[in-house]
N, C-alpha and C positions, 0 to 999 in steps of 0.2 A: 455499590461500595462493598468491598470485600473485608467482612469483620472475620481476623483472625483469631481461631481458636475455637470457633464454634464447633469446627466439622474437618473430619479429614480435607487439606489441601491435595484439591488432584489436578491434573495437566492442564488444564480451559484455564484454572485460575492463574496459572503461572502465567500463560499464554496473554490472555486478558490484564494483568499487571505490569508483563513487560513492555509488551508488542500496543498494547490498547489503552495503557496509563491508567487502571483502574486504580482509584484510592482504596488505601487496606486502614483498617483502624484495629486496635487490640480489643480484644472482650476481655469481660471485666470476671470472665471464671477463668481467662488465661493470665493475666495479671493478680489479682490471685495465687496461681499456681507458682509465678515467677518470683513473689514475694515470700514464699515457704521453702523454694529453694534457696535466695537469698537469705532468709534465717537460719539457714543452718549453717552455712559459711559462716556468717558472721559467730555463731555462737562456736564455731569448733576452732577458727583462730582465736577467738577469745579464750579458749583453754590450753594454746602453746602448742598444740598438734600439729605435726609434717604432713601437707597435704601436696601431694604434688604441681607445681605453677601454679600452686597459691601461696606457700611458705618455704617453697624449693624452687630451684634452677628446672631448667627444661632439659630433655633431653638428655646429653651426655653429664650434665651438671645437674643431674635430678636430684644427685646426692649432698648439693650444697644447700644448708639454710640461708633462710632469708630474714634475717632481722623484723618485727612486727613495724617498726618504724621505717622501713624500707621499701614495703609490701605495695605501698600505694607509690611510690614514686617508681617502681617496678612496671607499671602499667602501658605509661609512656613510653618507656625504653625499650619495653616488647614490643609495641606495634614498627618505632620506628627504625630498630633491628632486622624486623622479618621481613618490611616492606624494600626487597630486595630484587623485584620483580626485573624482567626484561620483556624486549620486541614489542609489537604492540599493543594498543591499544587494545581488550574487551570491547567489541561491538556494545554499542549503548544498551538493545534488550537483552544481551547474555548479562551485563553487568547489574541490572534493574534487575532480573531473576536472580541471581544471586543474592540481593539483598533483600529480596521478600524470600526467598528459603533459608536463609541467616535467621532472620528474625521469625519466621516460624517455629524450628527449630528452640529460637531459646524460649521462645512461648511456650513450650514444654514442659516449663518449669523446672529439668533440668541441669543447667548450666550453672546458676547459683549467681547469677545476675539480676541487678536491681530491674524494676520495669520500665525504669528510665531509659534505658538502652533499647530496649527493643522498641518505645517509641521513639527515639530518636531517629534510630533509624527507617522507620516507618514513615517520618517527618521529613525526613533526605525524601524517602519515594513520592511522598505527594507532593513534596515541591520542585518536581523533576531536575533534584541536584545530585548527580549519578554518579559514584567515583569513577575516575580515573585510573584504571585497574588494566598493568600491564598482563599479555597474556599468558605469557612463558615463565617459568619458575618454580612451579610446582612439581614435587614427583608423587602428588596422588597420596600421601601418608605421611601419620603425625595431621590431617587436614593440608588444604591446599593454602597453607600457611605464607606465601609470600602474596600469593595475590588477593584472598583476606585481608592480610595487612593493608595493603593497601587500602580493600574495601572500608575499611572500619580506619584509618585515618582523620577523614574527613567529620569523625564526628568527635575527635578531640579539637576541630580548627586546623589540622595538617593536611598535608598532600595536597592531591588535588579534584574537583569536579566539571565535570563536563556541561556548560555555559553555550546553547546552540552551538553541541559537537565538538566543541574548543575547552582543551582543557583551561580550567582558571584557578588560582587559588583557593583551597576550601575557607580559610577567615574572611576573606574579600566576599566570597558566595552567599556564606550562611547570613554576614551581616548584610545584606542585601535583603538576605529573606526574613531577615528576624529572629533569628535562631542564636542561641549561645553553643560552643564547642560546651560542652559536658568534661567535667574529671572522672577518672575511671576510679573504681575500688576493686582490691581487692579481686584477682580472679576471673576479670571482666576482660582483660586486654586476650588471656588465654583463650576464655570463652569465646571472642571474637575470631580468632583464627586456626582453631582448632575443629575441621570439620571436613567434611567434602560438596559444601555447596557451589562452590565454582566449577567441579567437575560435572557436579550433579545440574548445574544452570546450564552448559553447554550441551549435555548431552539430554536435556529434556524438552529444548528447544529444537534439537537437530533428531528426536524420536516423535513429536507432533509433525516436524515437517515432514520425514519419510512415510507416516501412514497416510498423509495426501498426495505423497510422491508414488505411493504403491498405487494409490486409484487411479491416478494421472499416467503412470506406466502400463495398466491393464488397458484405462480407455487407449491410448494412440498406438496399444497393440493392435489391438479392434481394428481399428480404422485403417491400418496396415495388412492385415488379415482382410478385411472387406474390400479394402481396392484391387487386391493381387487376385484378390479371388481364394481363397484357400480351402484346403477341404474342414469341413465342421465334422466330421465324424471321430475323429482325432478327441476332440473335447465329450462325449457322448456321456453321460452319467454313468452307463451302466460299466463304459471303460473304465473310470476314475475308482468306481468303486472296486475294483481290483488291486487298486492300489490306495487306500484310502485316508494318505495323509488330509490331517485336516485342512492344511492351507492349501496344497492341489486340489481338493472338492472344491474349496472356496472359491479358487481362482476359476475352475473351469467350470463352476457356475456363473460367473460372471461376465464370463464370455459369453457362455453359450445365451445368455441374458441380455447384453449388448449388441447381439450378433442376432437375435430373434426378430424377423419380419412379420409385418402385418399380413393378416387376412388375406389372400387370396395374391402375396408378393411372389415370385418366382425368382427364382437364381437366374443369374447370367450363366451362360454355356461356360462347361470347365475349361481353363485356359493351362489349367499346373497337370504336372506330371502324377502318376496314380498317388504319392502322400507328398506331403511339404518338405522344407527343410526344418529343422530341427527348431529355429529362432519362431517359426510360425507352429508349428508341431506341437512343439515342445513347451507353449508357454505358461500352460496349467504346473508342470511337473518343477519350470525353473521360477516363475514370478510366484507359485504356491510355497518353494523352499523358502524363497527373501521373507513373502507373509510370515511364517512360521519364524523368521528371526525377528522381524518387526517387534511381532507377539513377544516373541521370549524380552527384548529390550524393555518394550512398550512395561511388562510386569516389573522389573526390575527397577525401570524409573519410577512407576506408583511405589512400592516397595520406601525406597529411598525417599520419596517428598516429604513422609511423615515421619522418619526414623532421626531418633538422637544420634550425631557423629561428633558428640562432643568430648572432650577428654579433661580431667578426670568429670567422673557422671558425680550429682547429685542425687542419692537416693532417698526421698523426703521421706519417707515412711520407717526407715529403718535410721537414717540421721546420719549415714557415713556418705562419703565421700568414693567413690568408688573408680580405679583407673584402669581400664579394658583397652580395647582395638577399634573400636567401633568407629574412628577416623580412619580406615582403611579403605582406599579405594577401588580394592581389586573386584567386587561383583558391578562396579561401574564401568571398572577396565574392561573386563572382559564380554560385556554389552555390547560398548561403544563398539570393539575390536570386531566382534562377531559382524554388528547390525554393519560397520565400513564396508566389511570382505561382503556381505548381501546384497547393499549396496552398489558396490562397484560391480558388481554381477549383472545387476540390472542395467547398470550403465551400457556394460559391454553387450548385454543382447540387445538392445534396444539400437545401437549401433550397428550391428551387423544387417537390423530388418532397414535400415536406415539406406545402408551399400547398397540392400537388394532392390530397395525402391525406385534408385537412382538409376541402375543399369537395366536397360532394354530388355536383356538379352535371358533375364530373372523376372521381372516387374511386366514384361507384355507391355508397358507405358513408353511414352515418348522419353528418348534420351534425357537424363539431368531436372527430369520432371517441368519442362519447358515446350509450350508448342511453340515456341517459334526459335528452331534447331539452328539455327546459321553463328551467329555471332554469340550469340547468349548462351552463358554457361548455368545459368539456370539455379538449381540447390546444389552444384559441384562443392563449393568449401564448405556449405552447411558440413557433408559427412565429412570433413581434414577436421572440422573442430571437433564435431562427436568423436573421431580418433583421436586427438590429443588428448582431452578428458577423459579418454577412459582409460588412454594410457597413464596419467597423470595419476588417476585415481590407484591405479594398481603401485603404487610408489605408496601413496599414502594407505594403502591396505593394511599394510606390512604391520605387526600386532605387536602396538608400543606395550602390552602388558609382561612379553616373556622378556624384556628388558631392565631388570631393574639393576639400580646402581645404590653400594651402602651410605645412608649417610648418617649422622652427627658420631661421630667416632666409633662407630659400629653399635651404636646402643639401637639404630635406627636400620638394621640390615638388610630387612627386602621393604622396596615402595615398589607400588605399581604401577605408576605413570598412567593414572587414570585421565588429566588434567589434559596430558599428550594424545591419548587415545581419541577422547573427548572432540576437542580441536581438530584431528585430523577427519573424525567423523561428520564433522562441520562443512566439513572442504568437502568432501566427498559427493555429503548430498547436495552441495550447492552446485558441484560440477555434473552432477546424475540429472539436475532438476533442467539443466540447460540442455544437455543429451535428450531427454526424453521431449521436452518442448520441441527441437529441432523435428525428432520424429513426425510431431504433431502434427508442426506445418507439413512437412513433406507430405505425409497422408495425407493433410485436409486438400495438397493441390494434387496428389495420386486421384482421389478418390471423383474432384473435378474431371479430371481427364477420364478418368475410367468414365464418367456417365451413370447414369441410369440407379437415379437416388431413390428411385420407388422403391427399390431392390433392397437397398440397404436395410441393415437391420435398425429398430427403433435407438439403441443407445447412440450408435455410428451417426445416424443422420442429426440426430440432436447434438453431439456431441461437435462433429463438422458445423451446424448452424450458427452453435456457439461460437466458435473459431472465426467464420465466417461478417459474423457479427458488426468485428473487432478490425480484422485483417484480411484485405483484399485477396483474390485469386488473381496471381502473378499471370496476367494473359498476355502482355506484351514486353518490354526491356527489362533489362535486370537492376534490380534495386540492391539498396543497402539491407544483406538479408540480417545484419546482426539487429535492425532496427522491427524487422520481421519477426524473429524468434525470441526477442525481447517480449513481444507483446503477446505471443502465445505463453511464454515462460510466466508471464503476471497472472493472465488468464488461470493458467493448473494452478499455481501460487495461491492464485484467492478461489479457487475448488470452482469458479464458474460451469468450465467445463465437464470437468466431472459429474456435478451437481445436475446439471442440462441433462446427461446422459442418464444420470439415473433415476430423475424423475420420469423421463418417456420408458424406461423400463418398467415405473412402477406405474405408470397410466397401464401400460395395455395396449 
């Protein structure tokens, strides 16, 4: 069980919460905390003070009061205002991340919301009743305030929750579970959708899966590198250090790591030309640059898991009410933006070693990666898909951050479409994750053909066994290869592979 509030929230937890359904419960020094920003709300409307969306309008009507008798029926009408969302559906774990970093967040103390709230919603997560949370609607600023809305619906008894996948009414839901919708006070409906946790749910989800997509892309490098035959001196430490980005050491240590044979192994006679082409060459200098965005991402989502993006802040110590930016999405934007463009880079070289595998006349291997050449086309559409995806991918590259559009009558003039960025970064690694799995297989039936597994180096051959495991070596007719590359794609998905390869590095 995951007690909030004890300890910085970092990436495993979210992961484990969404993906794994861990139960989260409040700590009672976060609760606490949430009760002293709550007091100071309550005492500073008690003395007739303009506090912004708490005793004012939002936005372009910041400037209008709101009557003390008004404040709470106020609450409602915000959430079911802003829950304006469109397209589809939140994937059930991006939507479950969202609402354990909501409720992190206001455990902060804050927000100046009752502790009521932030168990309740903690109640939605362990009674796996997940909003219904359209995806589109956000521009990343002000919080991703439509699809919040939504999030936080379901715990007045509106909108709606996801019932095995299916959305269902949230009053029908809760009373199933036992739960009453809650009345909001004062401040609570604001606090609820004032943030960037839906951008920050999608993009913290899609930066865990890129740094197993990055060890998934080095290992079926390997293994592509070991079948062709390629030259290892290209990766040599004492080269890298001439150039000594740190994620080019990295990476081309981990070649030259995976590519290390046993005791007394011998190379196959050289089949390639005096150096490689650039996809085999080059993959310290281009899988070491993605590393180095991973990293930059990877910081900026820790950054973000722990940070207040609420609006206006509660500052308990000094007793005011405080109204800043800090619901701005642009250091998410321009992660997500980055880590896409990395991303789809990877896709595309992985692709090209994909072509070279396939064709003879590059690979030294049998045609279409098939010995029996007659009628059988072999991994032929494996590479048509890796090229649409990576074509695909380069469309969603395109960096939704330098786009922004004004909005609430210009009181709201640049957003940064972090929500967008987010999302398309989603797409990207799920189409890079398929690309590089196709790789895999094709190596692991390259690496068959080629022979002579003594040779291979320790990560390659384990990393092949693993594969092997799972998914047959194609020796005879041609099968359904999407049913093929599916089961390598789960394989890297759940790090097997990788894992296999890196423990016979770390034996020896």
């Amino acid at each position: 069980m995951l007690v909030l509030g004890e300890r910085p929230l970092g990436l495993e937890d979210v992961e484990r919460v969404s993906r794994g359904r861990q139960r989260v419960v409040l700590s009672d020094a976060a609760r606490r905390r949430v009760q002293a920003g709550r007091d100071v709300i309550e005492e500073l409307i008690g003395s007739g003070e303009a506090i912004y969306g708490v005793t004012t309008g939002f936005g372009s009507r910041s400037s209008q009061r709101i009557a003390p008798e008004d404040v709470d029926a106020l609450q409602p009408r915000t959430l079911r205002s802003h829950a304006a969302g469109a397209g589809e559906l939140l994937p059930e774990e991006v939507a479950r991340a969202a609402m354990l970093l909501r409720a992190n967040m206001l455990a902060k103390g804050y927000s100046g919301v009752r502790p009521l709230v932030v168990e309740r919603l903690l109640a939605l997560l362990n009674h796996d009743l997940t909003p219904a949370v359209p995806a589109q609607g956000s521009v990343g600023a002000s919080g991703d305030l439509a699809p919040l809305a939504h999030l936080a619906l379901p715990l007045i008894g509106e909108g709606h929750v996801l019932v095995d996948g299916r959305p269902t009414p949230a009053a029908a839901a809760l009373e199933a579970a036992g739960l009453r919708p809650i009345v909001l006070a004062a401040k609570e409906a604001s606090s609820l959708i004032n943030g960037t946790e839906v951008s920050l749910a999608v993009a913290a989800l899609a930066v865990a899966d890129s740094v197993r997509l990055l060890s998934a892309a080095e290992v079926a490098a390997a293994m592509t590198f070991e079948a062709v035959g390629g030259h290892l001196t290209a990766y040599r430490e004492d080269l890298q250090a001439l150039r000594p980005h740190p994620g080019q050491v990295r990476t081309a240590a981990r070649m030259r790591a995976l590519l290390e044979r046993h005791a007394g192994a011998t190379r196959a006679p050289g089949r390639r030309p005096v150096h490689d082409v650039y996809t085999l060459r080059c993959i310290p200098q281009v899988l070491g640059a993605v590393r180095a965005t991973v990293d930059g991402a990877l910081a900026t989502v820790e950054v973000e898991l722990d940070a207040v993006t609420d609006n206006p802040v509660v500052m308990v110590a000094s007793g005011e009410v405080v109204s800043g930016g800090n619901f701005h999405g642009h250091p998410l934007a321009l992660a997500c933006d980055s880590l896409k463009i990395a991303i789809a880079s990877l896709g595309a070289f992985a692709e090209r070693r994909i072509a070279g595998l396939l064709d003879s006349r590059t690979s030294g291997l049998p045609e279409l990666l098939t010995p029996a050449t007659d009628a059988n086309s072999g991994f032929l559409l494996s590479q048509y898909v890796a090229a649409s995806l990576a074509s695909e991918n380069k469309v969603l590259a395109h960096p939704a951050s330098v786009d922004s559009i004004t909005t609430s009558a210009g009181a709201e003039d640049y957003n940064s479409m972090s929500a967008t960025a987010a999302r398309h970064l989603r797409a990207v690694v799920a189409n890079t994750y398929r690309i590089v799995a196709i790789e895999a297989a094709c190596a692991a039936q390259a690496l068959d053909l080629h022979g002579g597994a003594a040779e291979w180096g320790r990560g390659v051959r384990a990393a092949h066994r693993a594969i092997r495991d799972d998914v047959a070596f194609l020796a005879a007719d041609d099968t359904v290869l999407a049913e093929v590359v599916g089961r390598v794609e789960d394989l890297l998905r759940r790090g097997i592979v990788q894992s296999a390869a890196d423990a016979a590095v770390a034996r020896g």
